[in-house]
C-alpha positions in Angstrom: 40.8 40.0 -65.1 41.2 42.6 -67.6 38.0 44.7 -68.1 38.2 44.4 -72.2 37.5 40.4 -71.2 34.6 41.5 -69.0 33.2 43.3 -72.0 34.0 40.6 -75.0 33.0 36.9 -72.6 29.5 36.0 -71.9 30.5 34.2 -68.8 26.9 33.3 -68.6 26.6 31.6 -72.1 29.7 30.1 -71.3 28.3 28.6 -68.0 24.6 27.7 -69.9 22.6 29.5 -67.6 20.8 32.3 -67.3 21.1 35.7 -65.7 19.1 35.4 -63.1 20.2 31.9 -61.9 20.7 31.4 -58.1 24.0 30.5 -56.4 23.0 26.5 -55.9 22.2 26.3 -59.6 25.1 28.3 -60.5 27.7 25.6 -58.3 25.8 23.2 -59.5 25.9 23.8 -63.4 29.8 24.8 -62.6 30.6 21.2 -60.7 29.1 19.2 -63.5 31.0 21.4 -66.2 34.2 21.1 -64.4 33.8 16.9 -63.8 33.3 16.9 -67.5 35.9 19.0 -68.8 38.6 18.4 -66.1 41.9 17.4 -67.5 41.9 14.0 -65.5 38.8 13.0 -67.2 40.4 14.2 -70.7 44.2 13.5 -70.9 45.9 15.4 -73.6 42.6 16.7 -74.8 43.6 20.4 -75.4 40.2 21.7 -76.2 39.0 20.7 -73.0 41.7 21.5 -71.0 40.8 25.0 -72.5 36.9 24.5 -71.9 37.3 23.9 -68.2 39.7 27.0 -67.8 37.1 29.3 -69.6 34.1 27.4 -67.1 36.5 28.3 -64.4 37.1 31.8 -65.2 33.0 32.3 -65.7 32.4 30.7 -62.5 34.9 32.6 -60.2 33.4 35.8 -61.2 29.6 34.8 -61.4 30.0 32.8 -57.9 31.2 36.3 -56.0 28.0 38.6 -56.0 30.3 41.5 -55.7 32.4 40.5 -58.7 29.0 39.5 -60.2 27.3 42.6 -59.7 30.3 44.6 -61.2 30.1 42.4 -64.0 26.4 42.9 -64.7 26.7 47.0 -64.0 29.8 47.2 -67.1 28.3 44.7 -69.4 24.8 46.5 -69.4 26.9 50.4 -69.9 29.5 48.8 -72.3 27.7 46.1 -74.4 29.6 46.4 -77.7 32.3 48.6 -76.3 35.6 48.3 -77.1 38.6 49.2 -75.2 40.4 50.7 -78.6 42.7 53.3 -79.5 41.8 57.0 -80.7 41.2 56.8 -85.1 41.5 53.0 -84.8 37.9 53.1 -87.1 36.1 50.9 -83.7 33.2 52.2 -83.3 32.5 53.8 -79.6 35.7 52.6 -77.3 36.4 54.8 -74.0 34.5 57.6 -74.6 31.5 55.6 -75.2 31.5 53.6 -72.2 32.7 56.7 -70.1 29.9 58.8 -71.2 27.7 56.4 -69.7 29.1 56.3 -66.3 28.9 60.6 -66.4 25.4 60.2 -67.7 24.0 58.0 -65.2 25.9 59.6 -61.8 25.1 62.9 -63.3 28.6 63.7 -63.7 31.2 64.3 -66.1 33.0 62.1 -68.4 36.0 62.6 -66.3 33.6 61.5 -62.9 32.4 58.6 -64.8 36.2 57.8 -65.8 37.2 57.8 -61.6 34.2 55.9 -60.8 34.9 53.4 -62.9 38.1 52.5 -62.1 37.5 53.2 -58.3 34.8 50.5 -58.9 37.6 48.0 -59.7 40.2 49.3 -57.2 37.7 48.9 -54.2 37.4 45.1 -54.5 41.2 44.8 -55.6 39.8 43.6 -58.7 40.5 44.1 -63.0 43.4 46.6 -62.8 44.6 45.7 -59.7 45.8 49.0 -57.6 44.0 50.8 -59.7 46.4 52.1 -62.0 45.7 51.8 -65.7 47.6 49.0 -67.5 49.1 47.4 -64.4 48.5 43.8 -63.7 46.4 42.9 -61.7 47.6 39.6 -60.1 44.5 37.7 -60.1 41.0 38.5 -60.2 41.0 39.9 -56.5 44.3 41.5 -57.2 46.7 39.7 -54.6 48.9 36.8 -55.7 47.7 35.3 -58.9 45.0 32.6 -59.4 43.8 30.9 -57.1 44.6 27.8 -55.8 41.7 24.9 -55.8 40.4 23.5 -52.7 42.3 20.0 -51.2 39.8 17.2 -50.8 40.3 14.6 -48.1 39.4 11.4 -47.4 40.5 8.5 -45.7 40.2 4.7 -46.2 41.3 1.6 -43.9 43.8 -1.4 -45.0 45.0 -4.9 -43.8 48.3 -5.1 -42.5 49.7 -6.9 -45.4 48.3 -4.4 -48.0 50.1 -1.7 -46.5 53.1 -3.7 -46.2 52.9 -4.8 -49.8 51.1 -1.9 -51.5 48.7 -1.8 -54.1 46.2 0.3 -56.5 42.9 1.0 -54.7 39.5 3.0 -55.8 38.3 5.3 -53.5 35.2 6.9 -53.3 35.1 10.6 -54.0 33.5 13.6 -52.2 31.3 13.4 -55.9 30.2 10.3 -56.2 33.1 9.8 -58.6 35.5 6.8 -57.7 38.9 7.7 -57.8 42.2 5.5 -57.9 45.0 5.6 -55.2 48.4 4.1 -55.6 49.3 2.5 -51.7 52.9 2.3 -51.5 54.5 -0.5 -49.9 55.0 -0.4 -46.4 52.6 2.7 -45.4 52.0 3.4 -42.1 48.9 3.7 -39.9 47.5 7.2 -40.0 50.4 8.4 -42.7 48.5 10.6 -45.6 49.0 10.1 -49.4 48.8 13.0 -51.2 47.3 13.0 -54.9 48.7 16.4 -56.2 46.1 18.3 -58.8 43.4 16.0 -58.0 41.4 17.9 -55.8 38.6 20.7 -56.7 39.5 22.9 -59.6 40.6 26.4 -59.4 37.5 29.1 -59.3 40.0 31.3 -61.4 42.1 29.4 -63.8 44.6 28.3 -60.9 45.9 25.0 -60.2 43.7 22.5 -58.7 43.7 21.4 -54.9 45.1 17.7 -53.8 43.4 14.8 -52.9 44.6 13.6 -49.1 44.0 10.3 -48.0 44.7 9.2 -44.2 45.4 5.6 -44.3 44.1 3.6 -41.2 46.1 -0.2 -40.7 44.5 -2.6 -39.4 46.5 -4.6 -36.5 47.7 -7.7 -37.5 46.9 -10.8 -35.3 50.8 -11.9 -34.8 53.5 -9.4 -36.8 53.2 -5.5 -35.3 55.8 -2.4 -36.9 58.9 -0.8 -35.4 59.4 1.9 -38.3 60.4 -1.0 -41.1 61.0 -3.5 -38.9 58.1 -6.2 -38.3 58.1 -7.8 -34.6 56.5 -10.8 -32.8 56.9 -13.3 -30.0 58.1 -16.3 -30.5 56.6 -19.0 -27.8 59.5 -21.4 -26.5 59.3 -24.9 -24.6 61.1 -24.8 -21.3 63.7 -27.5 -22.5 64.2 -25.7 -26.1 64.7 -22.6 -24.0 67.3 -24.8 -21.9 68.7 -26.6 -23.9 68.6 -25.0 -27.1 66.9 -26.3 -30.4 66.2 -24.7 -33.9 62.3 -23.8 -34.3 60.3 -22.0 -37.2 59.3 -18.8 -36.8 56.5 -17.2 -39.6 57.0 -13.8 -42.1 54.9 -11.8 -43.5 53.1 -13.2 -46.5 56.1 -15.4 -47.3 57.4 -18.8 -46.1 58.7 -19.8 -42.8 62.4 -19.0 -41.7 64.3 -21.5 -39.3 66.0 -20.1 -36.5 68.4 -21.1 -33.9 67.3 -20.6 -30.3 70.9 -21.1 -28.0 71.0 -23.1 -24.9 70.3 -21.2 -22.0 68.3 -18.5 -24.0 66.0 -16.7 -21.5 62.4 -15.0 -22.3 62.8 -11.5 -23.7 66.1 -12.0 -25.9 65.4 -11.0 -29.5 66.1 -12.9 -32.8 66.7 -11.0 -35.9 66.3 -12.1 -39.1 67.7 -10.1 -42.0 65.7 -8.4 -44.9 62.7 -10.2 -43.9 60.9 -6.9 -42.7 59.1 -4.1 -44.4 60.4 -3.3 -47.9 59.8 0.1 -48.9 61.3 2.7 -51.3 62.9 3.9 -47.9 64.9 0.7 -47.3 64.4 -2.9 -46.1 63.7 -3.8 -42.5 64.3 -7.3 -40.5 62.0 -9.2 -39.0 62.4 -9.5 -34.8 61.6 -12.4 -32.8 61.3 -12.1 -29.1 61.4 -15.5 -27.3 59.0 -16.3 -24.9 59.4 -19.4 -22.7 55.6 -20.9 -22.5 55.0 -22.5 -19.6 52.6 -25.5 -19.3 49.9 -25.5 -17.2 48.8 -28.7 -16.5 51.6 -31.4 -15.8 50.5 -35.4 -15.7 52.4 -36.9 -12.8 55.4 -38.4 -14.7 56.3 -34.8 -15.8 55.5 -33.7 -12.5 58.1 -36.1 -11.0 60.5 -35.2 -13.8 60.4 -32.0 -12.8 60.6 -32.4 -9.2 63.9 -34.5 -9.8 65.6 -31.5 -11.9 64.4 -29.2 -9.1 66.3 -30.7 -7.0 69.6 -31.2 -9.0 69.5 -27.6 -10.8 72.0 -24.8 -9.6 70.6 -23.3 -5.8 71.2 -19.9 -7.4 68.7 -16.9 -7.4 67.8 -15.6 -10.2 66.5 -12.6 -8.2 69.5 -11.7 -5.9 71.0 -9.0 -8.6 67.3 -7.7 -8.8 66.9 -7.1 -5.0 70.6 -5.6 -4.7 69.8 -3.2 -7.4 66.6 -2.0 -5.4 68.5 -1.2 -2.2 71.1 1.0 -4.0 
């Protein structure tokens, strides 16, 4: 910050306190300012847009105590100082506000005039390296403003909300609800990122994010492959065997029929088309693994039945491959 500003703002009339208020009260005064003057509360509301950077540029120097103290120190030797040229008609200018520093340090004006600008140069701060009329790059010196703080948070939804998406209000670090836009088909511990809606700048910079970790809850039959939605499909033994064509549920829609082939063992997989996640990152299909159920209790007829195709089905093992694979 240029000095001249140090000497023309009352950051302390601009913050409404007084000069002797603490650190808490300070944050605290600057937190409510900066909820009510923030440009998310005030869309294209240009005076308070400006309000909250001038509470920002108070606060950033009255919340370091080194910054502070400097601050104090120049407005009590410069109070209606002005940085002005020589026979501009301004009453005082440098050679007022230097005599002061040689006065009190018992020096010179020319003392007073190094130990005012090494006050600046040793906290990086007004004139930046020091040198008159260079910029400084920030109130410390070193990049510009800076940036606000991030603010996280995290929040937990049903399996079809994340598949689907939707507008939900959060509750902020403040108190102050907040609204987040889920898009459709977010993923279990994927972050959203709400850019300039965290804290505010302490120096006029742009404002942190808002980062919300989304937790998904499991669903009790569908579960994600990247934007494809899975489950198992349970099977008779004779639709397994003989084929048939069975329903099978999606995901907040209606059912899909599906055509299970004869001879269709447990594990084989079923895809249907389009019917997974649908995201701005594509579509996904829906796969259904078979799974041949098998009963467990049999009255005698089926028992018999059974017994009968026992002893009429192929006297092949399904396990032979298996065991000559394990020998190899």
């Amino acid at each position: 910050m240029a000095s001249q500003d140090w000497f023309d703002k009352d950051f302390y009339k601009v913050l409404g306190v007084d000069k002797g208020v603490s650190a808490a009260d300070l944050k605290k005064t600057y937190r409510k300012l900066a909820r009510q003057y923030h440009p998310d509360s005030n869309p294209g509301d240009a005076k308070a847009e400006a309000k909250f950077k001038e509470i920002s540029e108070a606060y950033a120097v009255l919340n370091d105590p080194e910054q502070r103290e400097e601050y104090d120190q120049i407005r009590a030797m410069g109070s209606g100082a002005r940085f002005s040229a020589p026979g501009s008609g301004a009453g005082g200018g440098f050679d007022d506000v230097f005599s002061r520093f040689g006065q009190q340090r018992g020096g010179t004006t020319a003392g007073g005039f190094e130990d005012f600008f090494s006050m600046f140069d040793q906290q990086g701060a007004g004139f930046g390296s020091g040198r008159f009329g260079q910029p400084s790059g920030g109130y410390r010196g070193f990049g510009g403003p800076q940036r606000g703080a991030d603010v996280t948070a995290r929040t937990t939804l049903d399996f079809v909300t994340a598949a689907k998406g939707e507008t939900i209000t959060l509750q902020g670090e403040d108190n102050v609800p907040f609204k987040v836009k889920i898009p459709a088909g977010v993923a279990d511990g994927q972050k959203i990122r709400l850019r300039g809606r965290g804290r505010p700048s302490p120096d006029g910079g742009e404002s942190g994010d808002i980062v919300v970790t989304v937790a998904v809850r499991p669903h009790p039959v569908f579960s994600r492959e990247g934007l494809n939605l899975r489950l198992t499909v349970p099977v008779t033994f004779t639709e397994a065997a003989l084929g048939a064509t069975i329903e099978v549920p999606t995901l907040g829609g209606d059912p899909v029929r599906l055509r299970v082939a004869p001879g269709t063992p447990s594990g084989r997989v079923l895809r249907v088309k389009g019917r997974g996640i649908h995201s701005s990152k594509g579509t996904g299909d829906l796969l259904a693994e078979v799974q041949v159920a098998v009963p467990d209790h049999l009255d005698e007829a089926a028992r018999e039945a059974l017994e009968r195709f026992h002893a009429l089905e192929p006297k092949e093992n399904p396990r032979a491959d298996l065991m000559a694979k394990a020998r190899q």
